[in-house]
PyMOL Python script that loads the backbone (N, CA, C, O; Angstrom):
from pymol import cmd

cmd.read_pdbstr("""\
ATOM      1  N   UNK A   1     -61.494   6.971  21.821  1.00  0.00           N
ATOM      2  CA  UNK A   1     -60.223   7.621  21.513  1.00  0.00           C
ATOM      3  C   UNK A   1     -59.395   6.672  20.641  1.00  0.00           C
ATOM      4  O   UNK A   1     -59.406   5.451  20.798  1.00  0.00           O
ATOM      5  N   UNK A   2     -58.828   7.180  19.906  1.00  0.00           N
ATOM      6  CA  UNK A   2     -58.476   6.423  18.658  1.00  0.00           C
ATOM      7  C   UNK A   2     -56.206   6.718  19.050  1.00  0.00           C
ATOM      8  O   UNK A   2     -55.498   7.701  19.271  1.00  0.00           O
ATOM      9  N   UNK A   3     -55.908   4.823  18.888  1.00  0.00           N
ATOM     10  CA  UNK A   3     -54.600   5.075  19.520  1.00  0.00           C
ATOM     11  C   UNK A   3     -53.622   5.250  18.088  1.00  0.00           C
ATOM     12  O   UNK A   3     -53.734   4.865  16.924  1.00  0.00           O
ATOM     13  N   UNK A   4     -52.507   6.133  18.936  1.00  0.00           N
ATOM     14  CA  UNK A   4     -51.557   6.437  17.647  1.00  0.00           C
ATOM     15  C   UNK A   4     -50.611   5.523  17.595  1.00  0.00           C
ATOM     16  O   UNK A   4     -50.674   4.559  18.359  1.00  0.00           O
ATOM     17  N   UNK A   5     -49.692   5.642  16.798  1.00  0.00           N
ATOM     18  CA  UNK A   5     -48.354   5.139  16.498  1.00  0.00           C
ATOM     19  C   UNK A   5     -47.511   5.495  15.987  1.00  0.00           C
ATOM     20  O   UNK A   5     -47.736   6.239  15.033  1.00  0.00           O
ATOM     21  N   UNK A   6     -46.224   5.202  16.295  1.00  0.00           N
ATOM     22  CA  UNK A   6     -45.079   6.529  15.786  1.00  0.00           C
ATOM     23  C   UNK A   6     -44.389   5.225  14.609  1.00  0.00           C
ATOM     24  O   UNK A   6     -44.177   4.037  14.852  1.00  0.00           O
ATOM     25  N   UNK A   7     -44.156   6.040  13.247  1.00  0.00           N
ATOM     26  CA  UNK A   7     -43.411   5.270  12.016  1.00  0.00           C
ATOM     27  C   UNK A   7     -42.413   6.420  12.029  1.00  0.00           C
ATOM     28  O   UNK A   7     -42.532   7.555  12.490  1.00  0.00           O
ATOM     29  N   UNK A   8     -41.591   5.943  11.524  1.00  0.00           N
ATOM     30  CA  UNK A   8     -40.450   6.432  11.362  1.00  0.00           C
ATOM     31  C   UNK A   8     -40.530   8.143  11.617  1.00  0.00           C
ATOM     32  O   UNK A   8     -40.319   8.912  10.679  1.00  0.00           O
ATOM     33  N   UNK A   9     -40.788   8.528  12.699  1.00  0.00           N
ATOM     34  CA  UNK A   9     -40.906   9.917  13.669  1.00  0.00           C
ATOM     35  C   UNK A   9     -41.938  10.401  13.198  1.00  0.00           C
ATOM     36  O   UNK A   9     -42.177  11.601  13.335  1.00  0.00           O
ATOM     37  N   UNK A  10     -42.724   9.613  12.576  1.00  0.00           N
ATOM     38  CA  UNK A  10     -44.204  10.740  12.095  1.00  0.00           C
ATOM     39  C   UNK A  10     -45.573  10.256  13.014  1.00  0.00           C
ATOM     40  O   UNK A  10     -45.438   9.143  13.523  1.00  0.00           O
ATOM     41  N   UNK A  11     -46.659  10.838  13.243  1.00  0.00           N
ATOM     42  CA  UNK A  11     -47.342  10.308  13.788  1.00  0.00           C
ATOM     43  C   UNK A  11     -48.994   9.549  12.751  1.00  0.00           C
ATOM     44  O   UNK A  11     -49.818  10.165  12.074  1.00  0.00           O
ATOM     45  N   UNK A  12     -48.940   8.723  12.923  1.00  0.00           N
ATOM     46  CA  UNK A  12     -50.150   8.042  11.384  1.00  0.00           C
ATOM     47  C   UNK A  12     -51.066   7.455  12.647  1.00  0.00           C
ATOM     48  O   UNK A  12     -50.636   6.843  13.625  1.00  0.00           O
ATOM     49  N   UNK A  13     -52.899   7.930  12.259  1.00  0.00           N
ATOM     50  CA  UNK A  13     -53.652   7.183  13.123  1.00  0.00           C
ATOM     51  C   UNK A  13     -53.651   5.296  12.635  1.00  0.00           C
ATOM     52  O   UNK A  13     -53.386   4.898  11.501  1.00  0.00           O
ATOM     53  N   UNK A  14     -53.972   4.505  13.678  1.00  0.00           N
ATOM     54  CA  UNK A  14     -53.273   3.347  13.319  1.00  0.00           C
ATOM     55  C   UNK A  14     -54.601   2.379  12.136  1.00  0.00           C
ATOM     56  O   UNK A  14     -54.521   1.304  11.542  1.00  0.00           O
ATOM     57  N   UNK A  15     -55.687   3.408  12.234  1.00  0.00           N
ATOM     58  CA  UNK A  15     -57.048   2.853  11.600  1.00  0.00           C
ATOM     59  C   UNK A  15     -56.719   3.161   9.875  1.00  0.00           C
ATOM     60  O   UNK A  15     -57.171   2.501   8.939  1.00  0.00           O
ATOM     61  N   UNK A  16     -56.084   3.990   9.813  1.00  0.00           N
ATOM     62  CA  UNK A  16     -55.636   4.756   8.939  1.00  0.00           C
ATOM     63  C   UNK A  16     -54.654   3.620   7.900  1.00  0.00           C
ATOM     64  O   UNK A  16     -54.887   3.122   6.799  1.00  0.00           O
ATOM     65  N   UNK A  17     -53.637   3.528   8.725  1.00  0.00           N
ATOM     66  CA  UNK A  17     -52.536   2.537   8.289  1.00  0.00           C
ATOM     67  C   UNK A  17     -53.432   1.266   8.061  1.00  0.00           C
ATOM     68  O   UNK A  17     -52.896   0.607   7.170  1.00  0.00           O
ATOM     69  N   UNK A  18     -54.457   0.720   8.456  1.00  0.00           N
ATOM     70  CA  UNK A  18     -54.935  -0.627   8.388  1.00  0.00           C
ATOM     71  C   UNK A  18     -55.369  -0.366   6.783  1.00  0.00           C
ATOM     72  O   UNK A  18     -54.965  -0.948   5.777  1.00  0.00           O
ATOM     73  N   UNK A  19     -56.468   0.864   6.938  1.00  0.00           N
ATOM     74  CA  UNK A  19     -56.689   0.719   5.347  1.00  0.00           C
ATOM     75  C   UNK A  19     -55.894   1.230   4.414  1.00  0.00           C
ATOM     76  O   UNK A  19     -56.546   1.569   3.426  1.00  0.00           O
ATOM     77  N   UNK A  20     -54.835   1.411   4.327  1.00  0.00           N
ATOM     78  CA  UNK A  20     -53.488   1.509   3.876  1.00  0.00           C
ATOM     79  C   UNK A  20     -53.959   3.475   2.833  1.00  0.00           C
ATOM     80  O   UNK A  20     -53.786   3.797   1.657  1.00  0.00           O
ATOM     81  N   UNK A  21     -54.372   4.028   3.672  1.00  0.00           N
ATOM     82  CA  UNK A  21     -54.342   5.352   3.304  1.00  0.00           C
ATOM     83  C   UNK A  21     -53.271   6.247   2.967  1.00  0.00           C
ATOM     84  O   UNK A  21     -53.134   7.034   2.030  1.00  0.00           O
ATOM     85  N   UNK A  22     -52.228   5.817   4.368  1.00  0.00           N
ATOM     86  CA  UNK A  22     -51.076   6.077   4.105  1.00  0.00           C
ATOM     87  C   UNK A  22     -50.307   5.450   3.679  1.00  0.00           C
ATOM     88  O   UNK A  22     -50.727   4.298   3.571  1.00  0.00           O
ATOM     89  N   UNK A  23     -49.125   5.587   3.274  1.00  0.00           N
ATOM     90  CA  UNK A  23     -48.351   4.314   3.682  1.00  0.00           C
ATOM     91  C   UNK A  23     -47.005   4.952   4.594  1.00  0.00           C
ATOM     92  O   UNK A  23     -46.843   6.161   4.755  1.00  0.00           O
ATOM     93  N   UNK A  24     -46.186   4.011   5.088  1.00  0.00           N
ATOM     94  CA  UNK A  24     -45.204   4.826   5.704  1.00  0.00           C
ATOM     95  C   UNK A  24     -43.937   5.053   5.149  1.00  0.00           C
ATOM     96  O   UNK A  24     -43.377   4.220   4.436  1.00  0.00           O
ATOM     97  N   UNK A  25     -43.367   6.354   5.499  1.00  0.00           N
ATOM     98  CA  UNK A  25     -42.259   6.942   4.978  1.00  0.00           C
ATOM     99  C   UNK A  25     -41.280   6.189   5.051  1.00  0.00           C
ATOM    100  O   UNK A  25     -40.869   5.857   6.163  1.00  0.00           O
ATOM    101  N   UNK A  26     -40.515   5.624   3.608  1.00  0.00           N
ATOM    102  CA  UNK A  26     -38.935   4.979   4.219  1.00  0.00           C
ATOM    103  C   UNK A  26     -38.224   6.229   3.853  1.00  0.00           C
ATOM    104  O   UNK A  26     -38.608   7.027   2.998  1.00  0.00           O
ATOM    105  N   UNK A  27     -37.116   6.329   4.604  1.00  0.00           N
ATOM    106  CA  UNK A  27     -35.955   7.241   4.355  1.00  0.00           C
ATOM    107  C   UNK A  27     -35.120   6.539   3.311  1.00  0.00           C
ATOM    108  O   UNK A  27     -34.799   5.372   3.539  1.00  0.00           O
ATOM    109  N   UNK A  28     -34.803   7.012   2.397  1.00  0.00           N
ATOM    110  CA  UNK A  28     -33.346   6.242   1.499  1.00  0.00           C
ATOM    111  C   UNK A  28     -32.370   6.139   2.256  1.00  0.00           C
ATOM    112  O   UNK A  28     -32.423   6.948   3.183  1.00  0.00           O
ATOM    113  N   UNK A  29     -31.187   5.259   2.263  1.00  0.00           N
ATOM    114  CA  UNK A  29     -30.224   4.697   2.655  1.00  0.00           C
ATOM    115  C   UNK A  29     -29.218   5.945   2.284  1.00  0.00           C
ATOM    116  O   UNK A  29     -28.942   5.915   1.085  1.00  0.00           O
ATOM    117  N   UNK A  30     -28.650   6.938   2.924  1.00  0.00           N
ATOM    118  CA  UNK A  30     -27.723   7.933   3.044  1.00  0.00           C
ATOM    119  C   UNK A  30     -26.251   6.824   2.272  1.00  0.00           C
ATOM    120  O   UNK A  30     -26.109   5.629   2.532  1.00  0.00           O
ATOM    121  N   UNK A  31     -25.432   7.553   1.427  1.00  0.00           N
ATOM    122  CA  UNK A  31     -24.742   6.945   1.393  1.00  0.00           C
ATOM    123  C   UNK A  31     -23.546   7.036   2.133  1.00  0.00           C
ATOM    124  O   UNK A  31     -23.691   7.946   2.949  1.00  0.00           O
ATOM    125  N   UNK A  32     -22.321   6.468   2.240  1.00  0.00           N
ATOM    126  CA  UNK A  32     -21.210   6.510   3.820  1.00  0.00           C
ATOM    127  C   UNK A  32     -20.791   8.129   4.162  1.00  0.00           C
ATOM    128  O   UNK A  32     -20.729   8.859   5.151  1.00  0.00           O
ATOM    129  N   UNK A  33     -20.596   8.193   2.997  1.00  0.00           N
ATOM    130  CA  UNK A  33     -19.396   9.874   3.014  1.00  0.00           C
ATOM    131  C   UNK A  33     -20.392  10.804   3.418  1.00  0.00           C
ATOM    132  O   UNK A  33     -19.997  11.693   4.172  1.00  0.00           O
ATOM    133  N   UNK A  34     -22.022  10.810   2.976  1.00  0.00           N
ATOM    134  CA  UNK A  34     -23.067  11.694   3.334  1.00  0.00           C
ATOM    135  C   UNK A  34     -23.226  11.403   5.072  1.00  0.00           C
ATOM    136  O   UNK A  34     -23.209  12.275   5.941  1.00  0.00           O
ATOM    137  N   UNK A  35     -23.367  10.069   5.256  1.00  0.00           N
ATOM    138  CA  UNK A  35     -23.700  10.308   6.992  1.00  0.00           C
ATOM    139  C   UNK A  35     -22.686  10.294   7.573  1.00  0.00           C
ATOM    140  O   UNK A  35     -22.778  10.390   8.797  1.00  0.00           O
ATOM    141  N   UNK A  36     -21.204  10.160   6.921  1.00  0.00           N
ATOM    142  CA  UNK A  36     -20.289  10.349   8.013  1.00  0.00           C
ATOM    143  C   UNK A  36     -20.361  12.047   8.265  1.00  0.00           C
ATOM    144  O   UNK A  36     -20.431  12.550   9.387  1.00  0.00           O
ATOM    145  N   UNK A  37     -20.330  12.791   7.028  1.00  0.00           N
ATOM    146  CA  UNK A  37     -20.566  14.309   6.926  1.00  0.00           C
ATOM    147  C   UNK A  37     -20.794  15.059   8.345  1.00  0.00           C
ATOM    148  O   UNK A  37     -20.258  15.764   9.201  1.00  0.00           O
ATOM    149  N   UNK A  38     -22.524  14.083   7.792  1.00  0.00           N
ATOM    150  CA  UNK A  38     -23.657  14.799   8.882  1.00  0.00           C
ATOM    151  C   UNK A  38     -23.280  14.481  10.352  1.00  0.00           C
ATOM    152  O   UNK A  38     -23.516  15.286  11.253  1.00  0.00           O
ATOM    153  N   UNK A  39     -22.646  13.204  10.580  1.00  0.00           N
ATOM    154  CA  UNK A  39     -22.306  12.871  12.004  1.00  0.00           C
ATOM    155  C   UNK A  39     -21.065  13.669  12.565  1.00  0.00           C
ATOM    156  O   UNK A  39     -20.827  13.457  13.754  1.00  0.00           O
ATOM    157  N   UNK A  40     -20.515  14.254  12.129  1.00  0.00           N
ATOM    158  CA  UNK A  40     -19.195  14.833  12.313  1.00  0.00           C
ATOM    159  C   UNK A  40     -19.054  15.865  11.692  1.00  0.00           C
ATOM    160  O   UNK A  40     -17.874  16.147  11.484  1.00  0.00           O
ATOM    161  N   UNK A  41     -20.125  16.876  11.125  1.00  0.00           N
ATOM    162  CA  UNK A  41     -20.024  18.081  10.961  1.00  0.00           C
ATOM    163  C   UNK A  41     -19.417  19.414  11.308  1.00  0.00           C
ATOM    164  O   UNK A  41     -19.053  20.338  10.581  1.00  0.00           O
ATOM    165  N   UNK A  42     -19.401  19.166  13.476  1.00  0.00           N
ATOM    166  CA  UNK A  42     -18.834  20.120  14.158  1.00  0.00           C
ATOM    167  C   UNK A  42     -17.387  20.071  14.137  1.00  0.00           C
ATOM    168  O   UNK A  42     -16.664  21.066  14.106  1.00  0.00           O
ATOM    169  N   UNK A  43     -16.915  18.600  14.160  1.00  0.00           N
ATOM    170  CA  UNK A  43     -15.766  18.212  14.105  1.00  0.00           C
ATOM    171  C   UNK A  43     -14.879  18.437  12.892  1.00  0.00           C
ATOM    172  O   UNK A  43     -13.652  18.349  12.931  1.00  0.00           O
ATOM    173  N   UNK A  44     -15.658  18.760  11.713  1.00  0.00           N
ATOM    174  CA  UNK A  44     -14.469  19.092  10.225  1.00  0.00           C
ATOM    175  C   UNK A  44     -14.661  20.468  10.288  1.00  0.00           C
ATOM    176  O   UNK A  44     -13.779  21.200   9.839  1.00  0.00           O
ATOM    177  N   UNK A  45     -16.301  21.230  11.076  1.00  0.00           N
ATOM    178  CA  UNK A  45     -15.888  22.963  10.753  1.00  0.00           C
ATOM    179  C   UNK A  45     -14.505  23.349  11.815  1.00  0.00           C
ATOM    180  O   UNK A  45     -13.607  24.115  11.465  1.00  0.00           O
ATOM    181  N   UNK A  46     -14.546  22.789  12.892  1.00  0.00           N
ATOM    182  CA  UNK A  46     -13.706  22.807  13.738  1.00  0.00           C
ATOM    183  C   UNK A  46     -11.992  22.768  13.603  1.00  0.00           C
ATOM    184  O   UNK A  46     -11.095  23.314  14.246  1.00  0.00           O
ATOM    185  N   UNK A  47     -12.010  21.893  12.503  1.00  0.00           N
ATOM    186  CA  UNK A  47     -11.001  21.087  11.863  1.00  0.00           C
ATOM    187  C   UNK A  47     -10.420  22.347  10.801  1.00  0.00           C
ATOM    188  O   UNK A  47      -9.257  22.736  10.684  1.00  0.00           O
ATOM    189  N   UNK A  48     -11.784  22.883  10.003  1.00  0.00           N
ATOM    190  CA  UNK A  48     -11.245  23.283   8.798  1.00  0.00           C
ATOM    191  C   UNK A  48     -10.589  24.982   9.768  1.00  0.00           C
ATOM    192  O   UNK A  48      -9.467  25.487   9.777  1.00  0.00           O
ATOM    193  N   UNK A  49     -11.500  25.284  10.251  1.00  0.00           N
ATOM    194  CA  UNK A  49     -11.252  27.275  11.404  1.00  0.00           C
ATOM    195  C   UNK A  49     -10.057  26.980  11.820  1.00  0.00           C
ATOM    196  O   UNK A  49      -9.463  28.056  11.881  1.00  0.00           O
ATOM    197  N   UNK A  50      -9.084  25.800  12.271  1.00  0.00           N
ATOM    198  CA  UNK A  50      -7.765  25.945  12.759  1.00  0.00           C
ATOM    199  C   UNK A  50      -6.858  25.875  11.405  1.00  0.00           C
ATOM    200  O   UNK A  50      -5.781  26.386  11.099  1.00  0.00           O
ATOM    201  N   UNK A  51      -7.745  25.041  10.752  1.00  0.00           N
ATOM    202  CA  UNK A  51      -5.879  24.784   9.490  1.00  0.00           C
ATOM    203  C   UNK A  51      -6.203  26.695   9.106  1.00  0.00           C
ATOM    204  O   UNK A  51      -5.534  27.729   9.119  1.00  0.00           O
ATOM    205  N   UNK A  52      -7.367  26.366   8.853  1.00  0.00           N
ATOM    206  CA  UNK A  52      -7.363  28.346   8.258  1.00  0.00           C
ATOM    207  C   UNK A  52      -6.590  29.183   9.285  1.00  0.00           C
ATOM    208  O   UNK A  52      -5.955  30.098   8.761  1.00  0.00           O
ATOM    209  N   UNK A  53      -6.494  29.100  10.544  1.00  0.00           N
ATOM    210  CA  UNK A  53      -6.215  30.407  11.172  1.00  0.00           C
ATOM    211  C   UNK A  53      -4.821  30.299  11.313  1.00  0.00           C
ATOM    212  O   UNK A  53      -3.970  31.183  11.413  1.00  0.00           O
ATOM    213  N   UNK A  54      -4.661  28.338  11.300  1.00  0.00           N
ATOM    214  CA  UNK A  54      -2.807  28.304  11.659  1.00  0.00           C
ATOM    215  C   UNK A  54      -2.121  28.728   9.667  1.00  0.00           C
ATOM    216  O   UNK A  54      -0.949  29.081   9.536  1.00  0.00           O
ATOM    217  N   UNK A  55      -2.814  28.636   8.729  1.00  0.00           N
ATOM    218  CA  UNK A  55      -2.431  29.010   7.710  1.00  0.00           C
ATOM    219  C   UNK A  55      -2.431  30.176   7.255  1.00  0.00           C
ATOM    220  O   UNK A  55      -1.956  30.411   6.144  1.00  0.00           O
ATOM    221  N   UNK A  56      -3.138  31.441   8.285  1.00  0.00           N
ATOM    222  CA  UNK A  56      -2.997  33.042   7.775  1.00  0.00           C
ATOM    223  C   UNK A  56      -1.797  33.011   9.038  1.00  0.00           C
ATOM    224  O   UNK A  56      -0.680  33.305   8.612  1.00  0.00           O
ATOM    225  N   UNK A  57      -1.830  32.846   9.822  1.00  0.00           N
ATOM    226  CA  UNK A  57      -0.331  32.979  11.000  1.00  0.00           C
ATOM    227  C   UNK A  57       0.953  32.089  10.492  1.00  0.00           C
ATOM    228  O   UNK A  57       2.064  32.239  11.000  1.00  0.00           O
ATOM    229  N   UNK A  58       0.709  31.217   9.518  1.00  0.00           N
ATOM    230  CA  UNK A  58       2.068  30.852   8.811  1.00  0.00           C
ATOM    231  C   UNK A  58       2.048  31.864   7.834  1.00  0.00           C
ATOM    232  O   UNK A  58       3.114  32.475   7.760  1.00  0.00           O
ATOM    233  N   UNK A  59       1.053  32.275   6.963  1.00  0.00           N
ATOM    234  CA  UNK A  59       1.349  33.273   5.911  1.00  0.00           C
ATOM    235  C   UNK A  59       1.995  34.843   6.601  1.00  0.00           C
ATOM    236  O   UNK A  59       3.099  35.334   6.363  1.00  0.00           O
ATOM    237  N   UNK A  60       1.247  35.223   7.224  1.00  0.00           N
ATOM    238  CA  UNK A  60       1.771  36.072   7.994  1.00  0.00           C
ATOM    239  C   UNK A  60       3.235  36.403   8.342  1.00  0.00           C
ATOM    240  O   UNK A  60       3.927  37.339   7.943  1.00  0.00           O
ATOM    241  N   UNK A  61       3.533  35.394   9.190  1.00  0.00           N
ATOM    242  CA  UNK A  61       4.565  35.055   9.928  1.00  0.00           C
ATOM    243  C   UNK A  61       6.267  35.349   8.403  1.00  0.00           C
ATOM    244  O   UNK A  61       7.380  35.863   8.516  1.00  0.00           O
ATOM    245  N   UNK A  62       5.456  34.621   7.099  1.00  0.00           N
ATOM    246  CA  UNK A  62       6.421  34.758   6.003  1.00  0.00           C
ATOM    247  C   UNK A  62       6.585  35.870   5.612  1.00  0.00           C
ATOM    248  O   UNK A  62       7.699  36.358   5.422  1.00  0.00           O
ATOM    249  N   UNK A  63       5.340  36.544   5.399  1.00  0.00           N
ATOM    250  CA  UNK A  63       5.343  37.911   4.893  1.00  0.00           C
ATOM    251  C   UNK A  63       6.571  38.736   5.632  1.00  0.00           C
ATOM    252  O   UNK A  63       7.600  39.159   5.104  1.00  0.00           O
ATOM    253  N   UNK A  64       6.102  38.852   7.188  1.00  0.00           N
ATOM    254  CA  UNK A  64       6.840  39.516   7.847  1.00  0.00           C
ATOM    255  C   UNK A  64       8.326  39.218   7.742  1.00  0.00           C
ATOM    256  O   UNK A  64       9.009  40.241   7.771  1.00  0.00           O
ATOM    257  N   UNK A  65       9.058  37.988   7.618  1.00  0.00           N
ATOM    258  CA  UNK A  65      10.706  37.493   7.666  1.00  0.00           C
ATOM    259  C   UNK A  65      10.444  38.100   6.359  1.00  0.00           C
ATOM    260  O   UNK A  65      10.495  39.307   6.595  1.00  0.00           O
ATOM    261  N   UNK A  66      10.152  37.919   4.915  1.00  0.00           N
ATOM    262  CA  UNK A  66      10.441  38.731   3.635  1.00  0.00           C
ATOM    263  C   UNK A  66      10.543  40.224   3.598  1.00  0.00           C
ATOM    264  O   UNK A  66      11.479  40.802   3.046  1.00  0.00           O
ATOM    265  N   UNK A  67       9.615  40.795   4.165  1.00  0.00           N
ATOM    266  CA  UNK A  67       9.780  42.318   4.753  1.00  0.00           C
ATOM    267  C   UNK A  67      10.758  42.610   5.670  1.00  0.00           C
ATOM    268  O   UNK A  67      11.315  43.701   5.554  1.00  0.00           O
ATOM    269  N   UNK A  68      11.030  42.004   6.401  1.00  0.00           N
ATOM    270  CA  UNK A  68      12.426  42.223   7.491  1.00  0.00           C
ATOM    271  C   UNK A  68      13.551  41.518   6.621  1.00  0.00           C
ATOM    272  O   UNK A  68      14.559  41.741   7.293  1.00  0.00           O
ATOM    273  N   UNK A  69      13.952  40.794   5.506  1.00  0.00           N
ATOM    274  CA  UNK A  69      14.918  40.514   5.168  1.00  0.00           C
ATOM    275  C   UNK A  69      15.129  41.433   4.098  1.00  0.00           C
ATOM    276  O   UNK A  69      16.290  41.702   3.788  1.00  0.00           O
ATOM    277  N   UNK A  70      13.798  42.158   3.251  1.00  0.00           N
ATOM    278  CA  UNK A  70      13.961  43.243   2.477  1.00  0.00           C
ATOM    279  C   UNK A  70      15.015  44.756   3.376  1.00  0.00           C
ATOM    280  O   UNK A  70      16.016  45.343   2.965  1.00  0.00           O
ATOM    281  N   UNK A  71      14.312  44.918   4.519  1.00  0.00           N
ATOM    282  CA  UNK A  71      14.822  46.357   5.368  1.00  0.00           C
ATOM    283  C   UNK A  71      16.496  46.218   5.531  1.00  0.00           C
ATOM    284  O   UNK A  71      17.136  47.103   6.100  1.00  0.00           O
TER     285      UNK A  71
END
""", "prot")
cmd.dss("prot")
cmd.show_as("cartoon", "prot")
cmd.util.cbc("prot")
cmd.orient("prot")
């Protein structure tokens, strides 16, 4: 039975890697603003659904005093 090894989350047989068949995957270096993105994704959609909903209930809210100051 032939043993594995895990490279960077992939699985490569390790006989394999000796004779350099493969080689192993580097990931590029994400740059800051990209992995802060990805790390905090839930947190800016989250972020962005309130300014939106508190900004149609301020729009709203104007419409209505302009229409009641029109009557």
């Amino acid at each position: 039975m032939k043993e594995k090894i895990i490279v960077n989350g992939s699985h490569y047989l390790q006989d394999s890697l000796q004779f350099k068949c493969w080689t192993p995957v580097r990931k590029r270096r994400q740059c800051f603003i990209k992995r802060l993105l990805k790390d905090y994704q839930k947190e800016i959609d989250s972020a962005l659904a309130a300014a939106a909903i508190g900004l149609m209930f301020v729009l709203g809210t104007w419409c209505f005093l302009i229409q009641l100051a029109e009557y």
